[in-house]
C-alpha distance (Angstrom), angle and dihedral (degrees) to the residues before:
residue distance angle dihedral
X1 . . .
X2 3.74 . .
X3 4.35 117.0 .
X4 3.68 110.1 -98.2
X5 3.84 120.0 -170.4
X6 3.95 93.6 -145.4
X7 3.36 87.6 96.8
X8 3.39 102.4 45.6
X9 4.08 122.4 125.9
X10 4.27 84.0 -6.0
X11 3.39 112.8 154.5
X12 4.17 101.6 -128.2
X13 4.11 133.7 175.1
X14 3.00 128.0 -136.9
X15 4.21 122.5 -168.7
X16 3.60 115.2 -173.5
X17 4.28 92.3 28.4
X18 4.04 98.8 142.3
X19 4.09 85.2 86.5
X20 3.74 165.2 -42.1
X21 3.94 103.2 48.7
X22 3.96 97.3 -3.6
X23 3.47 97.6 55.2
X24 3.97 92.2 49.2
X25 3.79 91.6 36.3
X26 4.00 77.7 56.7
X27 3.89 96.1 55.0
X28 3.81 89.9 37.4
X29 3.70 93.5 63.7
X30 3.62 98.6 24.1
X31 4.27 81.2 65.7
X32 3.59 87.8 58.5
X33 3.79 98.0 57.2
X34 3.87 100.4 -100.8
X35 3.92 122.6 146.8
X36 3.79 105.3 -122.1
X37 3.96 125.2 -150.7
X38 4.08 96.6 -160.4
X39 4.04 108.3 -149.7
X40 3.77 128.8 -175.6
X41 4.48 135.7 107.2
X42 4.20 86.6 -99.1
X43 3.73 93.1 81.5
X44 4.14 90.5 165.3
X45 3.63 82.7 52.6
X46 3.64 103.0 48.7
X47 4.13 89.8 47.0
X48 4.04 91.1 57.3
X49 3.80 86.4 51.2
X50 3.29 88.0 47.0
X51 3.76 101.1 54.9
X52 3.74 83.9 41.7
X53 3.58 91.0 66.4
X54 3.86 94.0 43.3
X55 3.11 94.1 56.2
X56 3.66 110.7 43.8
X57 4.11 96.0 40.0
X58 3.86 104.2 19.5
X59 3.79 95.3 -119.1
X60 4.13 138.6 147.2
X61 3.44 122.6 -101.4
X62 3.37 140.0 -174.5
X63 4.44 125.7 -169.7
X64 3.69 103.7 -155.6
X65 4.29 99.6 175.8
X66 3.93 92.3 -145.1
X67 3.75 128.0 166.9
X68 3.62 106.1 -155.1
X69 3.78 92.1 -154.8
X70 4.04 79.8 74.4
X71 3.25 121.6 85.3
X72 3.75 96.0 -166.7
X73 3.62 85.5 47.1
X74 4.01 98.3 57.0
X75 3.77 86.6 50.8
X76 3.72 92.3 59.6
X77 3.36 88.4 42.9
X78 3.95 96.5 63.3
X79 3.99 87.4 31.6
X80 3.75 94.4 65.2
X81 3.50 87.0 44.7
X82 3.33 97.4 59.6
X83 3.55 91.1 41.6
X84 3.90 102.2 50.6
X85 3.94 95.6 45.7
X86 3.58 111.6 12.7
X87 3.43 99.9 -112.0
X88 3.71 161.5 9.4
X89 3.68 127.8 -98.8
X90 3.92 93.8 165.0
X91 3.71 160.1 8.3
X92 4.06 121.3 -144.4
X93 3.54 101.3 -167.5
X94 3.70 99.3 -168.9
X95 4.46 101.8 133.6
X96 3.60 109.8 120.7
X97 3.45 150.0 126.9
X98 3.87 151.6 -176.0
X99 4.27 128.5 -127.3
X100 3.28 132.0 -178.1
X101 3.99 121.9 -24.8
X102 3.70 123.4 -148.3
X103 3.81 108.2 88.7
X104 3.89 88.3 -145.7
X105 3.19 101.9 55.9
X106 3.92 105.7 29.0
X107 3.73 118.1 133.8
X108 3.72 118.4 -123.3
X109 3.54 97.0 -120.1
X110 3.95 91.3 53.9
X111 3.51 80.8 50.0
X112 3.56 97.5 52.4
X113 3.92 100.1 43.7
X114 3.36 97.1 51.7
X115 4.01 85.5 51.6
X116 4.08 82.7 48.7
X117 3.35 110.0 54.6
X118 4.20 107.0 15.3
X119 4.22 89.4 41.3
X120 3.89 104.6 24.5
X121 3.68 104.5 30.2
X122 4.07 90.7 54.4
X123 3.68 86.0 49.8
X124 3.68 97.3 48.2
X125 4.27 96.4 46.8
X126 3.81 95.1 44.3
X127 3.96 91.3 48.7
X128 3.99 88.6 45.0
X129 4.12 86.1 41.2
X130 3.67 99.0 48.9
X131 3.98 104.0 75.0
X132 3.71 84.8 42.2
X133 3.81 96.9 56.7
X134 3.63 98.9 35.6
X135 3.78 88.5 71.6
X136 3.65 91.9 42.6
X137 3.75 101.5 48.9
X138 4.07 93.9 -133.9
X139 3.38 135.4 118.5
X140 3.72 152.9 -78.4
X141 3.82 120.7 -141.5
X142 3.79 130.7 -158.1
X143 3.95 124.7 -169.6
X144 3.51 102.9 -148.1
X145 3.69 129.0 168.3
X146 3.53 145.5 -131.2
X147 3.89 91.5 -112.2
X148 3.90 82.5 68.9
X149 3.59 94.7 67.3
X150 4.15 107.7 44.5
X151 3.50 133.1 29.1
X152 3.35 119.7 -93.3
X153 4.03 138.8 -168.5
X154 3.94 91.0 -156.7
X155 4.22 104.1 86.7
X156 3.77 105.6 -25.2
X157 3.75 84.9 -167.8
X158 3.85 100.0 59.9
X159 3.73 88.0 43.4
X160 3.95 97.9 48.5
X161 3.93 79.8 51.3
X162 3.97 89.6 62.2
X163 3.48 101.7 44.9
X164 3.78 88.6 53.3
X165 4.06 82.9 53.9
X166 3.59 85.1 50.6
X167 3.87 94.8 42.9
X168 3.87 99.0 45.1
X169 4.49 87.0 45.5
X170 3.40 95.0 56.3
X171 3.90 98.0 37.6
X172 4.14 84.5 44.4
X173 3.99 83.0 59.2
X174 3.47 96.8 55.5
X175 3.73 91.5 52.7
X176 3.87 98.3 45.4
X177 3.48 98.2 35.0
X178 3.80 102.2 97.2
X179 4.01 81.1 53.7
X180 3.27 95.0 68.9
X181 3.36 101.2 -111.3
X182 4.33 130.4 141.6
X183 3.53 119.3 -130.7
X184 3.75 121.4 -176.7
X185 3.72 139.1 175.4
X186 3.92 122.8 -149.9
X187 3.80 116.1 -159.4
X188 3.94 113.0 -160.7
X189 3.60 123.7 173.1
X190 4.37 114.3 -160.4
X191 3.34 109.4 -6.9
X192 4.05 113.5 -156.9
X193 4.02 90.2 -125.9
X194 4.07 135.2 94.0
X195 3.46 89.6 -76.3
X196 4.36 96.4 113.7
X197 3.38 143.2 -174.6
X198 3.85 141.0 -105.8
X199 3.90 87.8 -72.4
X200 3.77 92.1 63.3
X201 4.13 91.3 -111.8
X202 3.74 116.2 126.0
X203 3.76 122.6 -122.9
X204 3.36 83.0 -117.0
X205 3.61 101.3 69.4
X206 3.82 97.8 37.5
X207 3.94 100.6 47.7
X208 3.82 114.0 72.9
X209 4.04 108.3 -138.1
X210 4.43 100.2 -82.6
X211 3.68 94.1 27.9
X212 3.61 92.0 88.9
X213 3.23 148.9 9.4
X214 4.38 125.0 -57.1
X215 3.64 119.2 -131.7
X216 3.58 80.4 -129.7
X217 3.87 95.7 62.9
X218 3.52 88.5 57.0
X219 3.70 95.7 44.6
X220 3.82 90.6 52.4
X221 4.31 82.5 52.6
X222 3.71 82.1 60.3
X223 3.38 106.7 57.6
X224 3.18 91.7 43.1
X225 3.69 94.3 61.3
X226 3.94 91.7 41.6
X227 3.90 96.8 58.3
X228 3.63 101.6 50.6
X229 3.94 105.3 108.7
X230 3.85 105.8 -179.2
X231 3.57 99.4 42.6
X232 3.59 144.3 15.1
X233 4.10 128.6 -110.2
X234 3.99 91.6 -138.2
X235 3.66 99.8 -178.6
X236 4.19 131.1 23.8
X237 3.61 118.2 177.2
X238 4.20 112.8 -171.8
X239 3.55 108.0 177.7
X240 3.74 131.7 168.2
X241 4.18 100.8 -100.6
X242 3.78 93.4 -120.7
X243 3.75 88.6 58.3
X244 3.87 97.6 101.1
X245 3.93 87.6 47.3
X246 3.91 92.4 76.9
X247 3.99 94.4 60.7
């Protein structure tokens, strides 16, 4: 993908940074000049990925240790943003995660932090974002999945979380739209990262390198969604090409 400088010296969050997509979605835009505000619980984490990036492209950064869960947190978040750089130029809504599995026997509180962070956190950085973006004429972001798209028998409740990302992004674009402002959805199926299954083992250790997808891939999806200045790239589906092969 060819340098662009519409990224350049951008101010740009990033929830879920401390790995797997977020941390190459970092280094992605980081190589084309953007100012990065890193956000995730692993604050140690986040400030050697950080000084990674620093170092090896000469960019701003900014660790903000956010649970997205938290209200109060979010806000802080998009406040330090502000306050560090100015402005906002856009969202990467990338935090998520998966618990449990069987609807039946599904604990409560799997229940209710999947709700939290994959439903409520997306909610509570776009609606912080918005006012932000609107002025700058940039983008909001939403890491979807491809268990928001088809039914599924693996964790109904993870994947009715992801179609409501993909629900509230595309409804969210028709209402900011005439602002000026991009919205885009990007659809990956497994990611090789520590992102797991039901059993508790992380994509990472099950996937061989080339059986799946690469952070990297979807990284690359990313940028090319956030440096498109006429339009907007409203819907990006990566998946790994045997996907279609288990239906």
């Amino acid at each position: 993908m060819a340098a662009t400088d519409r990224l350049d010296g951008r101010p740009i969050i990033i929830t879920g940074a401390s790995s797997g997509i977020g941390e190459a979605t970092a280094h992605a835009l980081a190589s084309e000049g953007a100012s990065l505000v890193l956000a995730a619980r692993r604050k140690e984490r986040l400030e050697e990925i950080a000084a990674d990036i620093e170092s090896e492209y000469g960019t701003e950064s900014l660790v903000v240790s956010t649970d997205v869960a938290d209200e109060e947190a979010v806000k802080t978040l998009v406040s330090e943003t502000i306050e560090t750089f100015g402005e906002l130029y856009a969202t990467v809504n990338n935090a998520g995660l998966a618990r449990g599995g069987e609807v039946e026997s599904m604990s409560t509180d799997d229940f209710e932090t999947m709700q939290a962070v994959n439903v409520d956190g997306v909610f509570y950085a776009t609606r912080a974002a918005i006012p932000y973006v609107r002025e700058t004429g940039g983008h909001i972001l939403f890491v979807g999945s491809f268990a928001g798209q088809y039914p599924r028998p693996a964790n109904p409740v993870y994947a009715a979380t992801k179609w409501w990302v993909r629900g509230f992004a595309h409804s969210v674009a028709a209402q900011v739209g005439d602002d000026g402002i991009g919205v885009t959805v990007i659809n990956p199926s497994e990611v090789r990262s520590e992102f797991g299954g039901n059993d508790g083992e992380s994509f990472e250790e099950r996937f061989e390198r080339g059986d799946v997808t690469e952070p990297e891939e979807i990284a690359s999806a990313i940028v090319f969604a956030l440096t498109q200045e006429h339009s907007s790239v409203t819907e990006l589906d990566l998946f790994r090409r045997d996907k279609f092969t288990e239906f």
